[in-house]
C-alpha positions as CSV (number, residue, x, y, z in Angstrom):
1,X,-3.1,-19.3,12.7
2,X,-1.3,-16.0,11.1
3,X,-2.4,-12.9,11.4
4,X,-5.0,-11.4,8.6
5,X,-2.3,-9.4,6.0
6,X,-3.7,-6.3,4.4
7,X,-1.9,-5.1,1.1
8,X,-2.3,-1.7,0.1
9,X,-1.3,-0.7,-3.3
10,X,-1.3,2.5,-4.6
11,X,-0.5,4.9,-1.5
12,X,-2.1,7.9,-3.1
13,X,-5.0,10.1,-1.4
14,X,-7.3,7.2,-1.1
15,X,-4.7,4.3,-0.6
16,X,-3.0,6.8,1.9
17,X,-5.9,7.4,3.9
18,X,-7.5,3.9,4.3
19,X,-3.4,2.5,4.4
20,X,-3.2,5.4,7.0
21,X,-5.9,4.5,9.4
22,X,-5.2,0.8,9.1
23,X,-1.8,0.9,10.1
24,X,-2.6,3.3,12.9
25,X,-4.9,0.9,14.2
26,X,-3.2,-2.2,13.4
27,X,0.3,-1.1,14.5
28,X,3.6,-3.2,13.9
29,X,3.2,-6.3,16.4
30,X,-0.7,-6.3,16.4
31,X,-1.7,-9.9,16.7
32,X,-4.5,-10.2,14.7
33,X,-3.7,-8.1,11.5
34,X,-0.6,-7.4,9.3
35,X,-0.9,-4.2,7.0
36,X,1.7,-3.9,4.3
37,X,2.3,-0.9,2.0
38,X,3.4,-1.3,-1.7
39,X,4.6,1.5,-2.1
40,X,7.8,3.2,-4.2
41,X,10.6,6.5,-4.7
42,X,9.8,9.8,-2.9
43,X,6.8,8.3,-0.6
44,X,8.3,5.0,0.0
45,X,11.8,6.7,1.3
46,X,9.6,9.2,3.4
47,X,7.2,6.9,4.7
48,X,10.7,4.6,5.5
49,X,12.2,7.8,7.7
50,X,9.1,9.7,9.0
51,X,6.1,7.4,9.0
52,X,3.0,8.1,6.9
53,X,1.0,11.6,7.7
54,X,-2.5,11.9,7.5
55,X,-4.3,14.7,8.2
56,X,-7.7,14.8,7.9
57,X,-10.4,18.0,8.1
58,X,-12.2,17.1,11.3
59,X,-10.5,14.1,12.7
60,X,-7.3,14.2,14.9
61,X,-3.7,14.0,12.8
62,X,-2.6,10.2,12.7
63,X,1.4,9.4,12.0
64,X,1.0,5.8,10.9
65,X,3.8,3.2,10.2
66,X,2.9,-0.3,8.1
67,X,4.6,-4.0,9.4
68,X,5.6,-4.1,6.0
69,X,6.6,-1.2,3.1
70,X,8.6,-2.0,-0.3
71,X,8.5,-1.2,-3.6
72,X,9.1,-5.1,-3.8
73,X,6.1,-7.1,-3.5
74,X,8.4,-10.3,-3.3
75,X,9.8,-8.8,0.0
76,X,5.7,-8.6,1.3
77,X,4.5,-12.1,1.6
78,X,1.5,-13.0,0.3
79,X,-1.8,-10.9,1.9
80,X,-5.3,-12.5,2.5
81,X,-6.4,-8.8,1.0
82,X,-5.2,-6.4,-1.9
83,X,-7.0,-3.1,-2.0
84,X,-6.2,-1.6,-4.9
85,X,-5.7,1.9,-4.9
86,X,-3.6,3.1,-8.3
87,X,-4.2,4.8,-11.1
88,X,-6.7,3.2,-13.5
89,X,-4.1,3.0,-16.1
90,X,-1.9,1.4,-13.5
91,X,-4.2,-1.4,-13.0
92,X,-2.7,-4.2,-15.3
93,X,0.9,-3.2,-14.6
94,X,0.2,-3.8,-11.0
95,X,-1.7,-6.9,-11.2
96,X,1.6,-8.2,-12.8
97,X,3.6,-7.0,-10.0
98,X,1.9,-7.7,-7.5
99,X,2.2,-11.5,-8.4
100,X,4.6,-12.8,-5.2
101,X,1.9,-11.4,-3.1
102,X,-0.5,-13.4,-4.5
103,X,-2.2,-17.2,-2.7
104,X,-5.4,-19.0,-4.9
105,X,-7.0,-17.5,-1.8
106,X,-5.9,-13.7,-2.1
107,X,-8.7,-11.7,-2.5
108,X,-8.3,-8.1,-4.4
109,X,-10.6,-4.8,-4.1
110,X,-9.9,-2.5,-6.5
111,X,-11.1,0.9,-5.5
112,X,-10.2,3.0,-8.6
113,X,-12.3,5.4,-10.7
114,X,-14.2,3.7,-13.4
115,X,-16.4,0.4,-13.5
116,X,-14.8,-2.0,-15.2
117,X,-11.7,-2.6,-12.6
118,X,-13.4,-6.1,-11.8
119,X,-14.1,-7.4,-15.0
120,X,-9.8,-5.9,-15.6
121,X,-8.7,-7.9,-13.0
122,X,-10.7,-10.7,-14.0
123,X,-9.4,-11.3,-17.3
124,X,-5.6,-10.9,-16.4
125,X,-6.1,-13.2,-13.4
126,X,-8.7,-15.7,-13.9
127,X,-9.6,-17.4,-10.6
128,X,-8.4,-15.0,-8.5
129,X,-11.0,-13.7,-5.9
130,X,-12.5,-10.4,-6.9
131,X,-14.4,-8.0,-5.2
132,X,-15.2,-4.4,-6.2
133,X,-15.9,-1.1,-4.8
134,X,-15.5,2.5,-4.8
135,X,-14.9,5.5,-2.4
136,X,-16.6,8.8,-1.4
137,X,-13.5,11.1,-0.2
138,X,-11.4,13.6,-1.6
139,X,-8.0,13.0,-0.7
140,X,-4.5,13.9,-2.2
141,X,-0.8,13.0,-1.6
142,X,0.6,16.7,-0.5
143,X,4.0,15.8,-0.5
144,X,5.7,12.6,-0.1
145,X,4.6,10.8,3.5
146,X,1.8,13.2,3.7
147,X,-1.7,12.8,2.7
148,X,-4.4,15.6,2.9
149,X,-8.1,15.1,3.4
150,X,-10.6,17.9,3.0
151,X,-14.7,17.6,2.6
152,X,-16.8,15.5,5.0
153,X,-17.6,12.7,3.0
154,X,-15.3,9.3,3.3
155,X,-17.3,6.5,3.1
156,X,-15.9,3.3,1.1
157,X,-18.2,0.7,0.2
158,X,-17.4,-2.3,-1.2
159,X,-18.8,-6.2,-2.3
160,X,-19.3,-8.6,-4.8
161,X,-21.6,-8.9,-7.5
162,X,-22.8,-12.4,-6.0
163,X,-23.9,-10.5,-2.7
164,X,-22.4,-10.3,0.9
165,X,-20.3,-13.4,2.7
166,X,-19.2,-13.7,5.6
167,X,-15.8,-12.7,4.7
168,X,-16.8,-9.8,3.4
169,X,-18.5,-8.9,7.2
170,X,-15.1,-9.7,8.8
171,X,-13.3,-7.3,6.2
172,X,-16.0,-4.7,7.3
173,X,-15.7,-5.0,10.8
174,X,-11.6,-4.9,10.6
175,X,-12.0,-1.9,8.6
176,X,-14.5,-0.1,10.6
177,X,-12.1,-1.4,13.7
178,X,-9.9,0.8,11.8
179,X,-12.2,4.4,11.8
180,X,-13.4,3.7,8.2
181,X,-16.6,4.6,7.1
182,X,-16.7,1.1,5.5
183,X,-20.4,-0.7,4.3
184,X,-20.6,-3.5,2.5
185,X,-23.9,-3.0,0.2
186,X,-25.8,-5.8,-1.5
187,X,-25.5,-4.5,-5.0
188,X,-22.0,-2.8,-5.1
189,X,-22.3,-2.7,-9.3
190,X,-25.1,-0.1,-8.9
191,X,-23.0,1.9,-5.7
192,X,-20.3,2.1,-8.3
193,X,-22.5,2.8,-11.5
194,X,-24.0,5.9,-9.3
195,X,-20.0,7.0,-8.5
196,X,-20.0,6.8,-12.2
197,X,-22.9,8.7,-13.8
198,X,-20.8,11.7,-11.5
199,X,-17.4,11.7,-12.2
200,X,-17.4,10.2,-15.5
201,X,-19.7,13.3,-16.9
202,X,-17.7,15.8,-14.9
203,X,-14.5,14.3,-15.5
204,X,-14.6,14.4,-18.7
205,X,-16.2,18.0,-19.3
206,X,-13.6,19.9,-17.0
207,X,-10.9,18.2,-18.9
208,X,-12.0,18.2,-22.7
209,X,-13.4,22.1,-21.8
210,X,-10.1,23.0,-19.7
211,X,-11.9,24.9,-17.3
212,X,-13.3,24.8,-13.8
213,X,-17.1,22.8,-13.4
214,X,-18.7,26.4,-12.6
215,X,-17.7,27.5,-16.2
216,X,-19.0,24.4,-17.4
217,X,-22.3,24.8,-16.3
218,X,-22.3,28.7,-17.6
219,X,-20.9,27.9,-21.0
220,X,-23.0,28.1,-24.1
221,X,-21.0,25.4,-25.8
222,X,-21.0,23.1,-22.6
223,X,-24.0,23.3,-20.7
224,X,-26.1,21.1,-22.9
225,X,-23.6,18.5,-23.3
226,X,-23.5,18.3,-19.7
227,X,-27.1,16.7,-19.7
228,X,-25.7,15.1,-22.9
229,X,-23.4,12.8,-21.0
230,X,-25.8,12.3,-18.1
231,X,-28.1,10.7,-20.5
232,X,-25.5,8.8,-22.2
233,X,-24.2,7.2,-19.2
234,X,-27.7,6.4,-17.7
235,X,-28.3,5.1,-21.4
236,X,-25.0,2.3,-21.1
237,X,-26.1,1.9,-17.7
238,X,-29.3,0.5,-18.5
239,X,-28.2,-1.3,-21.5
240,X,-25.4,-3.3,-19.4
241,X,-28.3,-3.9,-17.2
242,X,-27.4,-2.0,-14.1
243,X,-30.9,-0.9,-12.3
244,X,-29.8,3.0,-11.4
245,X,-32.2,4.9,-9.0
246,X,-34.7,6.6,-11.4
247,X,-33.8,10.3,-10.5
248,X,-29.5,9.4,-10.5
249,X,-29.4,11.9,-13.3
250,X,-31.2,14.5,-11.5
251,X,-28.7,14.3,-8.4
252,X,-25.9,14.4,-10.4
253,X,-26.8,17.5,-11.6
254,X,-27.5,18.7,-8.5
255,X,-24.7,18.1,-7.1
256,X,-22.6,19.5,-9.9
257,X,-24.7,22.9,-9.8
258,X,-24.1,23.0,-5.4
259,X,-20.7,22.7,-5.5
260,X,-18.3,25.5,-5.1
261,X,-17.8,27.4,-8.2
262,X,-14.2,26.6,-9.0
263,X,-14.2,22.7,-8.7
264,X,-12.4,20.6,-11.0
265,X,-11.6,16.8,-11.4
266,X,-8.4,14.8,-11.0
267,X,-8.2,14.4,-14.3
268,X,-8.5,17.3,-15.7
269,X,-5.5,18.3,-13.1
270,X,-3.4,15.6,-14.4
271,X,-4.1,16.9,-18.0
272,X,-2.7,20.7,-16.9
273,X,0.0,19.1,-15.4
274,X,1.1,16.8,-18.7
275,X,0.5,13.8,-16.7
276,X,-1.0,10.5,-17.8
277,X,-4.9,10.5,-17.0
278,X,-7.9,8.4,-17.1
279,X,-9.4,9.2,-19.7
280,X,-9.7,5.7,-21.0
281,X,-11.1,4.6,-17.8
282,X,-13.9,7.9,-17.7
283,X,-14.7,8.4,-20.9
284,X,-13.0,6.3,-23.7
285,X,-15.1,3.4,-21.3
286,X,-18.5,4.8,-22.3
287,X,-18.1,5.1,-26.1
288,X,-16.4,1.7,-25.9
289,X,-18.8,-0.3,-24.1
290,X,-22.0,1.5,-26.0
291,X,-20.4,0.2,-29.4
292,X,-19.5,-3.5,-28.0
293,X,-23.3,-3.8,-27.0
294,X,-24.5,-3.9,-30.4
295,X,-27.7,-2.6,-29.3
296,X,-27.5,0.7,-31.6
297,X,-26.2,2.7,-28.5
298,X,-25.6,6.4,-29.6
299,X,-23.2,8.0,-27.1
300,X,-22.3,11.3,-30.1
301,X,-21.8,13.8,-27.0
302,X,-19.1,11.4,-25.4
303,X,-17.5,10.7,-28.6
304,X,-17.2,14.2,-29.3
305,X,-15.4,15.0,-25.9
306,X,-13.5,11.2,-26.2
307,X,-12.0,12.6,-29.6
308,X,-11.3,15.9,-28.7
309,X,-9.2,14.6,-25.0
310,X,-7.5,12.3,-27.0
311,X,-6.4,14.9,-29.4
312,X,-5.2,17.1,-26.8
313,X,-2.4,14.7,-25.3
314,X,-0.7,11.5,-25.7
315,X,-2.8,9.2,-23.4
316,X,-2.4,5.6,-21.7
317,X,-4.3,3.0,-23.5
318,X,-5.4,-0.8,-21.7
């Protein structure tokens, strides 16, 4: 029987952390689990020399090293699991990659931003094994090799749409093996709609308004479409027939009004630094899927901001 081979793609903030821990845990030679990292240029060639740095606020510095790394997934083997970890607009170029690492058995879990990774990976790879899920941290790649964690909160959850298996309980227990926060919920389309109805809203205002979330929330222009999009999104939600807690909207805001005044979004970072961003998978998402539903959907605040991003720089269409 081989050992259980973890793929981790995408070996940014999130993938670095949860490839981080893993490969800590489940050093070269373990007997039970394989983790590979696919992973390319700078962080590949550091990761090759030094190992992989994480260092997380709270928990003990760990200098990890995978059985596997390349840039190559043809070099990997094939992998019982692929968590996906790239860039939304990433997604499809991966999937297409990633193809020599892939068995009828392969199961992937994309952890990206957005809601509609799944249903993605799905109709580029019909009959592959799909689960989904999402992740509470806030991570970034510092330099290449090095990944920085800072907050409290890193919890990933993950599942299927048909409900836990016992797969998914072994996948849980290696992970948590591993130091991950990892639960497997029974309704992981609602844990990643709630993710949503945050950073979609807040996403998209600190980008299309260039500015921090405190000034969002001051601005005269801003502040109402912030509790325009928050209605929106809960609107699609319910449409698509995702059951949200009654009071999501009210938490959001909440949370948006606690947080320290100079917060921003990873997207709106990638727009300062001419990157490309998700704004397809954050925003263009909600005024894409309100029209498809053909239930008279109105979503005028997100097409607003949707138009005005789109304006602003060339972006990465799917």
């Amino acid at each position: 029987m081989h050992s259980y081979r973890i793929l981790i793609a995408g070996l940014g903030g999130v993938g670095g952390y949860i490839g981080g821990r893993l490969a800590a845990h489940y050093a070269p030679g373990h007997p039970e689990v394989e983790v590979s990292f696919l992973v390319r240029g700078a962080n590949e060639a550091a990761i090759r020399a030094h190992g992989l740095l994480v260092e997380a606020a709270g928990e003990p510095d760990l200098l990890a090293r995978p059985t596997h790394l390349s840039a190559d997934p043809a070099t990997l083997g094939v992998a019982d699991l692929v968590i996906l970890c790239t860039k939304g607009y990433d997604l499809e170029a991966t999937l297409a990659q990633l193809q020599p690492s892939l068995g009828p058995a392969t199961v992937l879990l994309p952890l990206l931003n957005g809601v509609d990774s799944a249903a993605r990976i799905a109709r580029q790879l019909p009959g592959q094994p799909v689960w989904d899920g999402c992740v509470y941290i806030v991570a970034r790649l510092a330099a290449p090799g090095r990944v920085r964690v800072t907050g409290a909160g890193r919890t990933l959850l993950f599942g299927a749409p048909a409900g836990p298996a016992p797969a998914m309980q072994s996948v849980q227990a290696r992970l948590q093996a591993a130091g991950i926060d990892a639960r497997l919920v029974p309704d992981i389309r609602r844990a990643v709609w709630e993710k949503f109805t945050f950073i979609s809203p807040v996403a998209t205002l600190t980008s299309a308004f260039d500015a921090p979330l405190g000034v969002v929330l001051a601005g005269t222009e801003s502040r109402p479409l912030v509790d325009a999009l928050l209605a929106e999104v809960q609107q699609l939600a319910a449409g698509l027939g995702i059951a949200l807690p009654p009071d999501v909207g009210t938490r959001a805001l909440t949370r948006m009004e606690t947080l320290p005044y100079d917060t921003t979004s990873s997207m709106h970072s990638d727009y300062q630094a001419g990157k490309p961003t998700e704004v397809e998978s954050l925003t263009g998402y909600v005024v894409r899927a309100s029209h498809a539903l053909g239930l008279g959907l109105a979503c005028p605040a997100y097409e607003l901001l949707y138009a005005r991003l789109r304006a602003r720089a060339p972006v990465v269409t799917f």
